[in-house]
N, C-alpha and C positions, 0 to 999 in steps of 0.2 A: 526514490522519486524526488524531484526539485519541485516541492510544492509549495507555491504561493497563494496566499487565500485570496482573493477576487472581491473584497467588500469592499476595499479604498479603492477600486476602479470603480467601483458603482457609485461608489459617494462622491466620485468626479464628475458625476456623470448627470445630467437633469432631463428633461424632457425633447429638448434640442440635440445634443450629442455631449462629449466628454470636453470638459474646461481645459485650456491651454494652461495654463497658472493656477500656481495655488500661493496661499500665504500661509507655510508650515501647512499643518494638514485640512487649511480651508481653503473651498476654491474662491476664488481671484476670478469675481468678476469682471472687472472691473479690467481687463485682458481678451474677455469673450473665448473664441472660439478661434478653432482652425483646420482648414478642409487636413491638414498632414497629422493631425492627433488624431483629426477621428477617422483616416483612411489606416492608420496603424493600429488606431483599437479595432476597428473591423476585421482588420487580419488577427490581432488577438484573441478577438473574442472564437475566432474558431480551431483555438485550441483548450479551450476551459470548459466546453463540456457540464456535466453534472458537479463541477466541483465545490458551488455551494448550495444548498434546495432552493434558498429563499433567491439566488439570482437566476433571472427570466433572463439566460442568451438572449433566443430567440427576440425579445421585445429589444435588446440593447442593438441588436443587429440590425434590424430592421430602424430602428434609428442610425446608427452610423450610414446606413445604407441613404433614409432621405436626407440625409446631411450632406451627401454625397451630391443625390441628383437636384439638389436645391444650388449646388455651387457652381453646376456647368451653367456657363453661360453661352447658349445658343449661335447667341449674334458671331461672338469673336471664336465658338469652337473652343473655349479654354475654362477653367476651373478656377474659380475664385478661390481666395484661401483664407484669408481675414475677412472674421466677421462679428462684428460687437455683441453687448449681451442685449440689448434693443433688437435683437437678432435683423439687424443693418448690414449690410454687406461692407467691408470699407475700402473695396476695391473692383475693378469691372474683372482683372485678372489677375492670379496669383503668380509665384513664378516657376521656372521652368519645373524646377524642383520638386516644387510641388504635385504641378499636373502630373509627373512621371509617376509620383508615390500615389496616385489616387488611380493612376491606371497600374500598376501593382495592387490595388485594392480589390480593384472590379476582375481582377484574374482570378484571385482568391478567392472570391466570390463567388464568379463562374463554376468554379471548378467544386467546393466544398460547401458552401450555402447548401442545409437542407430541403428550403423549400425550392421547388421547381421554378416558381414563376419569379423568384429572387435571381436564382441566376440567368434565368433570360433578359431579365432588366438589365442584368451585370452585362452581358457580352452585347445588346442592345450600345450599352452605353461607351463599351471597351470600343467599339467597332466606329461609332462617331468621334470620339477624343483623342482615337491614334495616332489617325493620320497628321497631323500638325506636328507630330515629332519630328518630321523631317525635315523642319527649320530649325529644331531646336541644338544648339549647342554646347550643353552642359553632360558632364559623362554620367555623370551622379542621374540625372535624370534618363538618360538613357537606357543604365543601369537598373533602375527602379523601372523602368518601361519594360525591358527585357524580363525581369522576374514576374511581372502580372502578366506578359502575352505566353510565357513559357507556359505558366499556370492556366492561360486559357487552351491551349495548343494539346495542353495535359490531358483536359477533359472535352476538348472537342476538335479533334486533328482536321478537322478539315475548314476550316478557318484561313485562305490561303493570304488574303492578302493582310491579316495579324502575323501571320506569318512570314510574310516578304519585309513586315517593318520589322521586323524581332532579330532576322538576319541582318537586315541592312543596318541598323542600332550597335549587334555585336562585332559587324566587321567592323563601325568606327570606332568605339570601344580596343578593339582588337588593335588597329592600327596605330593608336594615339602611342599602347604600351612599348612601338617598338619606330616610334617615331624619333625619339632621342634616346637612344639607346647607350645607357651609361651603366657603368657597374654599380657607382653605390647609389645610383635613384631607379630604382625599377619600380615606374611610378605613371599613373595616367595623364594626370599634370606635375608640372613645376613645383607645386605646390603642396599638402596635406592641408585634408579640415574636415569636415564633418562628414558621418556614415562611410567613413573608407573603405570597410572590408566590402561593404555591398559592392561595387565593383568587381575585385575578384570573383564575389560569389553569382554575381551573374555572368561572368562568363562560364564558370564552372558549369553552372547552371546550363545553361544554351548548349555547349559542350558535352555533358550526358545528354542533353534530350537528340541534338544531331548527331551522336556519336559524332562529334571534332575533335580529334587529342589535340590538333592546334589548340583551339581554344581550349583545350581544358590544362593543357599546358602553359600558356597564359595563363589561368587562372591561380594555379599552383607557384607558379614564379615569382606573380605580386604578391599571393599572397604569405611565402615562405618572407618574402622581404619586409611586407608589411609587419610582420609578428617579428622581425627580427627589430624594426625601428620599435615597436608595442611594446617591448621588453627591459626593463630598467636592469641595473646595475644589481640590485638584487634576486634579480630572478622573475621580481614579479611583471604581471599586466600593469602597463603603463598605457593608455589609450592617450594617442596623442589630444593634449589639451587644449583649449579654444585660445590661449595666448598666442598659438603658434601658427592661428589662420593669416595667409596670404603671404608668409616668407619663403621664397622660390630657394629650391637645393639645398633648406636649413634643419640642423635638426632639431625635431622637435623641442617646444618648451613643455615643462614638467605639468604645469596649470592652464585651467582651469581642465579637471576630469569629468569628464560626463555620460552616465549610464546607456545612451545610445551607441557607446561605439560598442557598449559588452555584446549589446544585444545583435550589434554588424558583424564581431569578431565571430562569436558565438554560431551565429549561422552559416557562414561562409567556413567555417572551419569544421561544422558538418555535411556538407556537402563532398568536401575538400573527401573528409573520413569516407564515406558512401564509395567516393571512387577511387580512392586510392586503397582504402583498407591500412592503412600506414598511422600506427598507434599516438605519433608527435601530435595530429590534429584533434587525436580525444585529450591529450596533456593540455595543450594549445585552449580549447574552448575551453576545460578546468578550469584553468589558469585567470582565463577572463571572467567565468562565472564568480570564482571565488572574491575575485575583484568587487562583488557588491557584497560579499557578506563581511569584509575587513582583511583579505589579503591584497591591499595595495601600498600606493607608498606612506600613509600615516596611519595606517593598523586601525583603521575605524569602518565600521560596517553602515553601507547607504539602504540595506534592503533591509526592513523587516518583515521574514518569510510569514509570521501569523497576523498580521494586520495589514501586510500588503502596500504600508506606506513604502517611496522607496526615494531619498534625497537627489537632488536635483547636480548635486557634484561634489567636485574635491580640490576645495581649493590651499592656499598654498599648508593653511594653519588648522584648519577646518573642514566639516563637509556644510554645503550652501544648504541649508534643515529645512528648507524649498521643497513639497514635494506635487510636482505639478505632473501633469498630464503624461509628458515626453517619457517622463522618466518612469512612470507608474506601467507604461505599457511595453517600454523596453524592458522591462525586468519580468515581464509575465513573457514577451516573448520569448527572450531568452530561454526562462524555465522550459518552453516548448520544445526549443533545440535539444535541449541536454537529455528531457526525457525523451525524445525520438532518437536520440542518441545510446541513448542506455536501454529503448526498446530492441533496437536492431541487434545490439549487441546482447541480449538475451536472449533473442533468433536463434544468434549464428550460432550460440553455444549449444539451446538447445536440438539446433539440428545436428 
């Protein structure tokens, strides 16, 4: 089992929802709040379970939940995302990125929240904040929209018009990959930067639920490419680093590393496994996971699996000893992968 213990997510965590920043392992007031940490601890939190007594899910959920509905804002239909520790909003709207990651949240929600009247809230809220996606032009965010309507579509099919946007999102998703169609960029943008693999794994994604093998062959394409640019010169995960945001057709720079992409590889590369059955994507997500315990490029470990701290990167000398929000719930995601990975395949075996 990939177990991480759940106490440093809670000592992130205060009565409002989980801290954006910390300073080494205090949180960083003084940063507030953000509707994308606490739409990703929400998704966290429902895979942690009884994993330690003294943590109340339940209570933490329901917080990330009104931290959620405190951020929509009504007038404009969009989701604030910065909010001070004054608990001041410091913005009318967040950006695209964000709203798509918070309706990824409210999928999640829908679908595995235990209590009943939690996810009615959830698809109340999925069902008002969608539709604005269809001005939206960032893939990332599309991408992030497509995995919480799948997730609503999951547990409640008959949902048509979340579902007319969740098509229409992966056909332009779809479109972009084969819009410049080059050999050594099989790529959605020009570009690489932050959460890459979620893109493949939403299409993946949309692809099992419509049976598409287009799409799911998209999905398998980029993301066979993507783990080839992920891979350094010694074999190991190499997550493309934030040096290298905004250089069109460039390859990657080495730095700065950061625990969000483990957590993008990681899940897209289980999906990948689910339908293909093809052993490279158990190596593949290995390979990433091991990335936080010290297989990367400076042999130093960002996760401590028994206290749950988990470093905020890697940069060129160092790792940043930062351990704030982002990175605290991408390494608990992750672990979610790996073991729903090594559940399945305890299945197959024993069937």
């Amino acid at each position: 089992m990939y177990a991480i213990s759940p106490d440093y997510f809670d000592a992130m965590c205060d009565d409002t929802g989980i801290f954006q920043h910390a300073v080494l392992d205090v949180a960083d007031r003084a940063h507030g709040y953000c509707v994308d940490d606490n739409a990703r601890a929400l998704i966290a939190s429902y895979s942690l379970g009884s994993a330690s007594p003294q943590l109340d899910i339940e209570k933490l959920q329901g917080r990330f939940a009104a931290f959620i509905q405190h951020a929509w804002n009504p007038d404009l239909r969009r989701f604030r995302n910065f909010m001070g520790f004054n608990r001041q909003w410091l913005e009318p709207q967040g950006s695209e990125d964000s709203h798509g990651r918070t309706i990824w949240a409210l999928g999640i929600c829908s679908r595995d929240d235990p209590s009943a009247m939690r996810r009615n809230w959830a698809r109340r809220l999925i069902n008002e904040a969608h539709p604005v996606m269809a001005t939206f032009r960032s893939p990332r965010a599309w991408a992030f929209a497509i995995l919480g309507l799948n997730a609503l579509e999951d547990g409640h099919a008959n949902d048509l018009a979340a579902a007319r946007m969740c098509d229409r999102l992966a056909g332009q998703l779809s479109d972009l990959l084969t819009r410049d169609d080059r050999p050594d960029w099989v790529w959605f943008e020009d570009v690489l930067a932050y959460d890459n693999a979620r893109m493949p794994q939403a299409l993946l994604d949309h692809g099992r639920l419509r049976k598409n093998q287009d799409c799911i062959d998209q999905g398998i394409k980029s993301l066979d490419w993507l783990m080839g640019v992920q891979t350094g010169e010694a074999g190991l995960f190499r997550p493309v680093g934030s040096e290298s945001f905004g250089a069109p057709h460039a390859k990657p720079q080495q730095f700065d590393q950061q625990p969000v992409e483990v957590a993008a590889t990681v899940a897209a590369c289980r999906i990948a496994h689910e339908i293909t059955e093809t052993p490279r994507y158990l190596a593949h997500a290995s390979l990433a996971y091991r990335w936080l315990l010290g297989d990367n490029d400076l042999g130093l470990p960002l996760l401590n699996p028994q206290t749950g701290r988990c470093f905020d990167g890697l940069h060129p000398d160092r790792v940043n000893a930062n351990c704030g929000g982002e990175s605290v719930v991408s390494a608990l995601l992750a672990a979610a992968d790996m073991n729903m990975m090594a559940s399945s395949l305890r299945l197959a075996i024993a069937s």
